[in-house]
C-alpha positions in Angstrom: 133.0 118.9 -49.3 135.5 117.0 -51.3 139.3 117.5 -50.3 140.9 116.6 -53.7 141.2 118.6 -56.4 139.7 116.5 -58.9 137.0 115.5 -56.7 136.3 119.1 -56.7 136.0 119.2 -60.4 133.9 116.1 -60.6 131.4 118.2 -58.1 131.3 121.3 -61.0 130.6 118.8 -63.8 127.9 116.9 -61.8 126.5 119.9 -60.8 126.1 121.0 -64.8 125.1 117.5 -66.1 122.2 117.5 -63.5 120.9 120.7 -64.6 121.4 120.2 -68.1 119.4 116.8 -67.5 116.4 118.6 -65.6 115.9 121.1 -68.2 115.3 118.5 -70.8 113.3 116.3 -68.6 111.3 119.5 -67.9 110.8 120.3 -71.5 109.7 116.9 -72.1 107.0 117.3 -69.4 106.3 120.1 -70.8 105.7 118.7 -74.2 103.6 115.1 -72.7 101.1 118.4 -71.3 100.9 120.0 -74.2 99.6 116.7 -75.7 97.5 114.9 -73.1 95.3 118.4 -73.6 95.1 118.0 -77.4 93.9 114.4 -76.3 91.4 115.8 -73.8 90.1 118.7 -76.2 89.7 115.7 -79.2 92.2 117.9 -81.4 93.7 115.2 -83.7 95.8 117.7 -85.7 97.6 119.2 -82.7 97.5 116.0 -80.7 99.5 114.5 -84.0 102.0 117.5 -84.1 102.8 117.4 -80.3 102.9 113.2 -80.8 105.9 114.4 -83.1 107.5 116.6 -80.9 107.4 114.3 -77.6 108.5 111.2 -79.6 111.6 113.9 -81.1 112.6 114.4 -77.4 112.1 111.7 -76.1 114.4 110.0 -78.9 116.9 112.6 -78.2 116.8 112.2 -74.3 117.5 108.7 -74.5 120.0 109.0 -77.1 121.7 111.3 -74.2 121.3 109.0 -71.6 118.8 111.4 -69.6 116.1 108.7 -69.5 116.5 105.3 -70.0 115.6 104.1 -73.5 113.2 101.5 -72.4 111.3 104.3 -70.5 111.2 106.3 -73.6 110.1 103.4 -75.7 107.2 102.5 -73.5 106.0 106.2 -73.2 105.8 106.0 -77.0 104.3 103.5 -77.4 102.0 104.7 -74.5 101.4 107.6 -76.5 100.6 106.0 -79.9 98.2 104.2 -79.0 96.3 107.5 -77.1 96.8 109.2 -80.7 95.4 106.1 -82.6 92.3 105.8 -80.3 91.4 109.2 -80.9 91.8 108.8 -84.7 89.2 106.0 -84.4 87.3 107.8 -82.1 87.6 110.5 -84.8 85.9 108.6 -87.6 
C-alpha cells in the first residue's frame, strides 16, 4: 500500500485505466470471434462487415495506446488477407 498521497491517487487512476483497457481489448476479441466464424461459415458479406468493425477498433485502440500500433497493423493485415482469400475462394 502506498504511503503518499499522490501515490494513492496514481493507484485509483491505474486502477481505472486498466479496466478501461480490458474492456476494449475484450470487445476487440469479441469482434476478431465474430469474424474468424464468418470466415469458417464462408459468409463473405458478414466476414466483410465484421473486417470493418475489427479494423475500426483496432485503429481506435492503438490510437489510445491500448495495443501497440504495430500489433494492430499486423492483425490487419492478418485479417485482410483471410477476407481476400475467401473472396477468391468465393469466385
Amino acid at each position: 500500500m502506498p504511503n503518499i498521497k499522490s501515490a494513492e491517487k496514481r493507484v485509483k487512476i491505474i486502477e481505472k485505466k486498466t479496466a478501461e483497457n480490458k474492456s476494449v481489448k475484450s470487445k476487440i476479441s469479441t469482434y476478431i470471434k465474430k469474424f474468424k466464424v464468418a470466415i469458417e461459415n464462408k459468409d463473405v458479406q458478414v466476414a466483410e462487415v465484421a473486417f470493418n468493425d475489427v479494423v475500426s477498433l483496432m485503429d481506435k485502440a492503438a490510437c489510445e495506446n491500448v495495443i501497440h500500433k504495430n500489433s494492430a497493423d499486423r492483425k490487419k493485415a492478418h485479417f485482410a488477407k483471410m477476407l481476400d482469400d475467401l473472396k477468391k475462394e468465393a469466385k
